[in-house]
N, C-alpha and C positions, 0 to 999 in steps of 0.2 A: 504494500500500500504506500503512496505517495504522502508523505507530509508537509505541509506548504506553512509556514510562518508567515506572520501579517503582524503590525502591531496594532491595529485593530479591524474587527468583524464589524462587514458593512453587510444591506442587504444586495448591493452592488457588488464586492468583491465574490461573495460567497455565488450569486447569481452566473457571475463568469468563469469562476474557477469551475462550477458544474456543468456551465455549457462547454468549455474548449475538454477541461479533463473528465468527465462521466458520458458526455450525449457525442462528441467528437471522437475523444481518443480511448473511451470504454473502460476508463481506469479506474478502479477505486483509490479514494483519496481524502485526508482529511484536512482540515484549515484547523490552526492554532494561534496564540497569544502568547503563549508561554514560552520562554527563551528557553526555559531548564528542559521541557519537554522536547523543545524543538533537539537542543544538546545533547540530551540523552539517546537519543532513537536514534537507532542504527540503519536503518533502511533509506531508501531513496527519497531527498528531500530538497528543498529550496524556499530561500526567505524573499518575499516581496513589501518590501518599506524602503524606506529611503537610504538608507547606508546598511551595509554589512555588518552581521555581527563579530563573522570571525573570517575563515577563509573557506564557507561553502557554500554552494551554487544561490547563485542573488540575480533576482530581477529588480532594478531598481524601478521603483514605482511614485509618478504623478500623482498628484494629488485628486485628480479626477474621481478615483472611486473608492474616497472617503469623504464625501462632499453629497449633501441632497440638494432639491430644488433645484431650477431651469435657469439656467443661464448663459448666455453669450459667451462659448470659448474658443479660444485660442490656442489650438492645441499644436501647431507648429509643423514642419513636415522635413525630413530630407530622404534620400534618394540611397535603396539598401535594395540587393539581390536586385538592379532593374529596376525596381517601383520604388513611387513614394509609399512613406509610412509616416505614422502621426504618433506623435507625442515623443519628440526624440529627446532621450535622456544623456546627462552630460557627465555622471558619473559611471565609473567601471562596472558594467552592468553583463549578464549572459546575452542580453540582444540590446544593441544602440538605441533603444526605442522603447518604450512601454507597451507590450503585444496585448494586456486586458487592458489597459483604457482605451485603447483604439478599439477592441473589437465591442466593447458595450457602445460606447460613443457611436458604431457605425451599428450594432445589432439593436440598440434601442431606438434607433430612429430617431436621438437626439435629436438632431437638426431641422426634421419635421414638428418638433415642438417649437421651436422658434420660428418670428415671425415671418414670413415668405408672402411670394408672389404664387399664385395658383391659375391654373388654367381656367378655359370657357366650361370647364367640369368641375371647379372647385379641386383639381387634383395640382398635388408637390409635382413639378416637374426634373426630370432627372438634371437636365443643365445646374441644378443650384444645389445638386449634390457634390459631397466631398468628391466621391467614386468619379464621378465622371469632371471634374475639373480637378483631379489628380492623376485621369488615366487610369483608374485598374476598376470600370463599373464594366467591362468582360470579365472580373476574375473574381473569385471565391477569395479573396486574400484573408479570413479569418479562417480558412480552412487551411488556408498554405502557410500560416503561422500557427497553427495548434502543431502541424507536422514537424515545422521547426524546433518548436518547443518540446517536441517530443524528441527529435535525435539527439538535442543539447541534453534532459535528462538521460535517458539511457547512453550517452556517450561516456556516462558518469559514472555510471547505476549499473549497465545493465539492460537488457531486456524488461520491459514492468509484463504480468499477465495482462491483457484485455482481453475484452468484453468482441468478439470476433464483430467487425463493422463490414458491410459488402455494397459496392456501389448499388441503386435502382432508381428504374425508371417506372415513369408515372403518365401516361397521356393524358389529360385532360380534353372533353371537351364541352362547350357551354350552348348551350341550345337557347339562343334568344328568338330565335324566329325556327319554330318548326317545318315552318310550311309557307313558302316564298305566298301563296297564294289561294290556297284550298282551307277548308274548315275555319275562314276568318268570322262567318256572319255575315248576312245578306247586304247589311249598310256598307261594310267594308269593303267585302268583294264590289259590291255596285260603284260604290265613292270611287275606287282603283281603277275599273275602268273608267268611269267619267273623266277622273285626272288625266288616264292616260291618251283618252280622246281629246280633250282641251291642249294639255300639250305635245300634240301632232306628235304622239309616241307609239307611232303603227306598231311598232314592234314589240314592246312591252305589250299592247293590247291585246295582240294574238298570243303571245304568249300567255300571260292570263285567261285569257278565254280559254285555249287548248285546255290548259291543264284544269279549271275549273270546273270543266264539261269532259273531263277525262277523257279527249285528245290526245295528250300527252301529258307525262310525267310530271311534278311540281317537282320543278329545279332543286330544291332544299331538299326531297325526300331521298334523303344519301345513306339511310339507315341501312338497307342489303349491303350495300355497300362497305357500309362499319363493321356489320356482322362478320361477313368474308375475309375480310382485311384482319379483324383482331384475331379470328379463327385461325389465319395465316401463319400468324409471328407469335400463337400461342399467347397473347399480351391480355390483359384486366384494363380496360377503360375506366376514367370516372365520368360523369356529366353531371352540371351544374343549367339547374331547369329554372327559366326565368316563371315567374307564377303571378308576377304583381297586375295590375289593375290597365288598362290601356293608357296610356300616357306617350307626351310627344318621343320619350327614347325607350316606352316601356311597347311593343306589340307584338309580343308573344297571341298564339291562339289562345282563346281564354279556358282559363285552367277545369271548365263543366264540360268541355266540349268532350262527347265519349271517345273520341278518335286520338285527342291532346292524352286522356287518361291511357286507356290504350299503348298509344306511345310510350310513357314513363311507366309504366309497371314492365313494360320491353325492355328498355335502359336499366330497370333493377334488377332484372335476372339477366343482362350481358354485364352488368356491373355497378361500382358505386354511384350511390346517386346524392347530389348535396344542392340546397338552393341557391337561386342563383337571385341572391336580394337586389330588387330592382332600384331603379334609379329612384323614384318617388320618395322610396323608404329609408332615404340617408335622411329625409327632412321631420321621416313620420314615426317611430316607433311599432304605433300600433299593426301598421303597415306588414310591416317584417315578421309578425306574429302572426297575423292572417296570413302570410304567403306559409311559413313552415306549416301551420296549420295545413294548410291546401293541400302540398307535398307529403306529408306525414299520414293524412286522410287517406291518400290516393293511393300508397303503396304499402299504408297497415305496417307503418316503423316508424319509431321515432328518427328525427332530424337531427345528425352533430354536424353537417359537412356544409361549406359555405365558399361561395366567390362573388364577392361584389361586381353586381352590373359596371359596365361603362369602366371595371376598375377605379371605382369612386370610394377610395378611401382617406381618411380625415381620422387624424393621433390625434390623441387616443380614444374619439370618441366612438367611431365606428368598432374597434374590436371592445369598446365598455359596454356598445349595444349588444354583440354577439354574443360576450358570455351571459348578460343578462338572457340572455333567449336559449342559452344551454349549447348551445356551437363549442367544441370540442377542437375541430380542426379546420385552421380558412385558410384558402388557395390566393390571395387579391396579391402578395408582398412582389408586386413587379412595374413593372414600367409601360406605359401603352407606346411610347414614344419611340423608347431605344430597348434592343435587347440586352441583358446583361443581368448582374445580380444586386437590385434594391438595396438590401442589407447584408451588403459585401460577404453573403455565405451561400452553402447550396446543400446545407442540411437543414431539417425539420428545427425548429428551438421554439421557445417558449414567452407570450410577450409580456415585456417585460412592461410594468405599468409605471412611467416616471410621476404623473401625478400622485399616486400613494405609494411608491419605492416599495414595490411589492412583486415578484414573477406571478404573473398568473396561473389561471389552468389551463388558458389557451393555445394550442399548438399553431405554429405559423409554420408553414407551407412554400419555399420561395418559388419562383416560376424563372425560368431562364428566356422563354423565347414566347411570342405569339404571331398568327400568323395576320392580324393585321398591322402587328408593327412592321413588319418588312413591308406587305403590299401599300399599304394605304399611308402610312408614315416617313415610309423610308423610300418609297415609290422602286423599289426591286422586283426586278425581272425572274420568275420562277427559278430559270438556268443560271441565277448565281443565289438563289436565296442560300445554299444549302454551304457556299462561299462563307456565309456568318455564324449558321447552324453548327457544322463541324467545328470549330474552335470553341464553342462553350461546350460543346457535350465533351471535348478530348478533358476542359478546363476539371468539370464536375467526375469524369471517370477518376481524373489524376490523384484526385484526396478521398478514392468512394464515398462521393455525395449521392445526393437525390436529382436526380436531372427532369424537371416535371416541363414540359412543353402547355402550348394552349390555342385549340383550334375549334373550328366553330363547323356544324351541320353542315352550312350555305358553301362552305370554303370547300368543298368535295364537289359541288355542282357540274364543273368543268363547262361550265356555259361563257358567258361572254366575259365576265368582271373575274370568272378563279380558272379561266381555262390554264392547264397545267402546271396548278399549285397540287394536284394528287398526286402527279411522281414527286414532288417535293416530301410532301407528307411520309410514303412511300420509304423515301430514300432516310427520310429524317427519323424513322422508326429504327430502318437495321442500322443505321448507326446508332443509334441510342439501345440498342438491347443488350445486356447486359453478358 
């Protein structure tokens, strides 16, 4: 077992030494105060405070996380293995830098508690993160410093036993619109062609009409499709089922329709299923209540699994609303904009609540990749999406992370907007299989 000296117990230090050494590195380990304990034990150890006691293994530590409450910091940067890193320490330390203040600062979402500029979604955009205006929001960097951290002790030590860790993969995908066209309700389907006759949209209208009057296919019904394809690569889907109310970004089929029901008890026995909390319900409460109702009703189980619509999340408020409603595990910690990893990791951990300096029970989920970040954001050509793809999955193999991707029904279409984003998908799977 690992012994780690502190000169004193935070709910922050203890928070991090459990996510890099028990949920990272699989290690059992205990945290101490005591000089004479730390001096007396013989096994694999190391002090983190400000100066050395004696002459054994020392991470010198910032003041960062023995400190509460929100505050604008400055925590410094310079340039180690290639990247930058934060919080660079000036005394003789095991690493130049302080590897837990940086990895709480960057795993707590700090920086999204402080004041910021937010998008036409009320969303943190990645530009005004650390990650990406230090260059490493492609990389796991609390993943490639727990590793560090780990050859520098056993360099010492030894070999320590763990906890055996294996990389996996996780597909996601979210079904905001079942059905490009069919089972919408008579007002809707009608309203969609009048729109589409008003604006001289021949083609959208035949299209519609085909498939309404089952001519052909509705574009979005890509489900055979998922079936065959995960049957293929042997793989477990999740989906995340939009269920809220019609609104200008919410129009899912509505959640009575017996075709919509149908559908998701399908989606439970090809695999997990979690709500997909609609846009309306960042502003509503009750909202979010009535959708897991809906979903829980439909497939006779209760709801832990969640990804916010539009990826509209707001620290700490939207994960205070989830565990209130019993959410277990949310998929949302990613980027709509840029692919890469939000909270510079690519394992499961646990959010950390800085208004009451408390870890929750909430597990967070990071997402590496979506496929409308590449087509719609990044404006990329199928034939090189997979150019961006491959370097984060090598990134998440390198440390056995969780590599979770995130793709939607409509994105399988092969129609005019996703034509040959399926061998993307395709190709983006065997790379990703474990």
């Amino acid at each position: 077992m690992l012994l780690i000296y502190t000169h004193k117990l935070t709910s922050r230090n203890q928070y991090t030494f459990k996510l890099i050494f028990g949920d990272i590195l699989g290690w059992r380990f205990r945290v101490t105060t005591s000089t004479e304990e730390f001096s007396n034990y013989d096994g694999p150890k190391f002090t983190y405070c400000r100066c050395a006691i004696e002459d054994e293994l020392f991470f010198c530590a910032r003041e960062f996380l023995f400190e509460t409450g929100i505050v604008v910091q400055e925590p410094g940067n310079i340039r180690w293995n290639g990247n930058k890193v934060l919080f660079p320490v000036a005394r003789k330390s095991a690493l130049p830098f302080d590897p837990f203040a940086a990895t709480f600062l960057l795993v707590s979402r700090y920086e999204e508690y402080l004041p910021h500029l937010k998008d036409q979604h009320g969303r943190f955009t990645p530009s005004q993160s650390l990650a990406f205006q230090y260059g490493f929001l492609q990389k796991p960097v609390v993943n490639h410093w727990a590793l560090e951290i780990k050859k520098i002790v056993e360099a010492r030590f030894g070999k320590l036993q763990a906890r055996e860790k294996k990389y996996s993969f996780i597909p996601t995908i979210d079904i905001d619109n079942a059905w490009a066209f069919r089972h919408k309700g008579f007002i809707r389907i009608g309203g969609g062609m009048i729109s589409d006759l008003a604006g001289f949209n021949l083609t959208g209208f035949k299209e519609r009409f085909k498939s309404v009057f089952r001519m052909a296919e509705d574009p979005y019904d890509t489900y055979d499709y998922q079936v065959k394809l995960f049957d293929r690569y042997g793989i477990e889907p999740m989906y995340f089922i939009l269920l809220g109310d019609y609104a200008t970004y919410d129009k899912n089929v509505p959640y009575q329709n017996k075709h919509m029901q149908s559908l998701i008890k399908f989606m439970g026995d090809l695999g997990q299923v979690g709500i997909h909390p609609s846009y309306a319900s960042n502003e509503d409460k009750s909202r979010l209540r009535r959708e897991i109702m809906r979903l829980s009703g439909i497939l006779h189980q209760e709801i832990h699994l969640s990804r916010q619509h539009f990826l509209k999340l707001s620290i700490p408020e939207t994960y205070q609303t989830l565990i209130e409603h019993d959410i277990t595990d949310d998929f949302t910690m990613g980027y709509a904009d840029l692919p890469g990893f939000r909270a510079s990791i690519c394992s499961p951990f646990f959010f950390y609540d800085l208004d009451l300096e408390i870890e929750t029970s909430l597990k967070l989920h990071p997402f590496a990749i979506m496929d409308g970040t590449l087509k719609d954001y990044m404006n990329i050509a199928p034939e090189q999406a997979m150019e961006v793809i491959y370097p984060l999955i090598d990134e998440v193999k390198s440390v056995q992370g969780e590599f979770i991707s995130v793709w939607h029904n409509e994105s399988f279409a092969e129609n005019e907007r996703w034509k040959g984003w399926r061998t993307v998908y395709e190709q983006h799977i065997e790379a990703a299989l474990p």
